[in-house]
C-alpha positions, 0 to 999 in steps of 0.5 A: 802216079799224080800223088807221087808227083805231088809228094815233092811238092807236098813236102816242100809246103810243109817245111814251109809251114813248119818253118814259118812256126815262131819256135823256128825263128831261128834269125830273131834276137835274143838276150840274155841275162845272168847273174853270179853271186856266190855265198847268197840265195840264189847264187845263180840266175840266167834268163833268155828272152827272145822277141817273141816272148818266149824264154827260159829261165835257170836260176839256182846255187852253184853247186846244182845243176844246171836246169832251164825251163820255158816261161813266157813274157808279155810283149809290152815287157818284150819290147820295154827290154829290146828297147833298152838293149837298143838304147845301149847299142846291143851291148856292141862295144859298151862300157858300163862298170865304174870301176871303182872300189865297191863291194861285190854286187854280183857279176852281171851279164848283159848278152844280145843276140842274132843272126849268129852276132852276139855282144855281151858286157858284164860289170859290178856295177854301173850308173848307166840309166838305161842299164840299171832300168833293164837291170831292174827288170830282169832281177825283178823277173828273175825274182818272179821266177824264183817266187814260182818255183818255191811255190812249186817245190813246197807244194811237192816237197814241203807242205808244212813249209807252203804258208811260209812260202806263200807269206814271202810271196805275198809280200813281193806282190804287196810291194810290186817287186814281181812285173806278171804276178798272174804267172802264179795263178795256177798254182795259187789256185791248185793250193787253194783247191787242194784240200791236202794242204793246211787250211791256213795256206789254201785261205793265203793263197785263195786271198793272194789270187784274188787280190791279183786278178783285182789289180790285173 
């Protein structure tokens, strides 16, 4: 009798609990960047981040489909973006392209979202600071992302081809293209250990790790 009286109660408390879950924060902001550029590699990037650092990314030709996957990104990074969107009013009403005559730089998208409100501008290209600043994070972060899946799809699809992934990898952390290049630990880390792979990328990929987690 007392345990189904409590029943409501019980259930209450738990939607309570699940609901103060971070993943249920349905009322925090998000943004949104994506970039269409046919006739080049990749043709299509989309990445959404949310002010708790979690996000997804897509990023692909145009003629695949479309396939989102979660990533996360370090808070600091998180507000560096929220500020810069801030910095540019959430998109509300703004103008960023020249509108002059210049070559097709790719259709980027800035979009911010919450509470149901969203504001979006796209453009070519703009000479705004703080635009191309938050533009440069996100091609940067879009680049990183894409760095990780090619390491991934050589290492299922294409272990003759790994070391000539791994090369371009290393040279975007030579010169510091990618923001978090700990995110590609993991699967340095299982090629270096991965005896099914050519000495030769294992010895790269050992070499590559190690020389982030010096400059971590």
């Amino acid at each position: 009798m007392i345990l189904r009286r409590l029943q409501p109660i019980l259930a209450l408390l738990l939607l309570l609990v699940v609901c103060a879950w971070p993943a249920c924060a349905a009322d925090g902001a998000t943004i949104l960047f994506r970039k269409v550029f046919k006739s080049s590699y990749p043709e299509f990037a989309e990445l959404k981040i949310s002010e708790n650092g979690r996000g997804t990314w897509d990023i692909r030709q145009l003629d695949e489909d479309a396939s989102a996957h979660p990533f996360a990104v370090n808070l600091p990074l998180v507000q560096k973006i929220f500020g810069l969107a801030a910095e540019l009013h959430n998109f509300k009403k703004l103008e960023l392209d020249v509108h002059r005559r210049i070559a097709n730089l790719g259709q980027k998208t800035f979009r911010y979202e919450k509470n149901g409100v969203a504001h979006e501008v796209t453009f070519n290209y703009t000479l705004d600071k703080n635009a191309n600043e938050l533009l440069a994070i996100f091609e940067s972060l879009s680049r990183q992302q894409g760095d990780l899946a090619d390491l991934q799809r050589a290492m299922r699809y294409d272990r003759l081809g790994l070391n000539k992934v791994l090369v371009f990898v290393d040279g975007d952390v030579k010169n510091h293209v990618l923001p978090e290049p700990e995110v590609l630990l993991p699967a340095l880390d299982e090629i270096a250990a991965d005896e099914r792979f050519m000495d030769l990328a294992r010895q790269r990929a050992r070499a590559l790790a190690q020389r982030i987690r010096q400059h971590r």
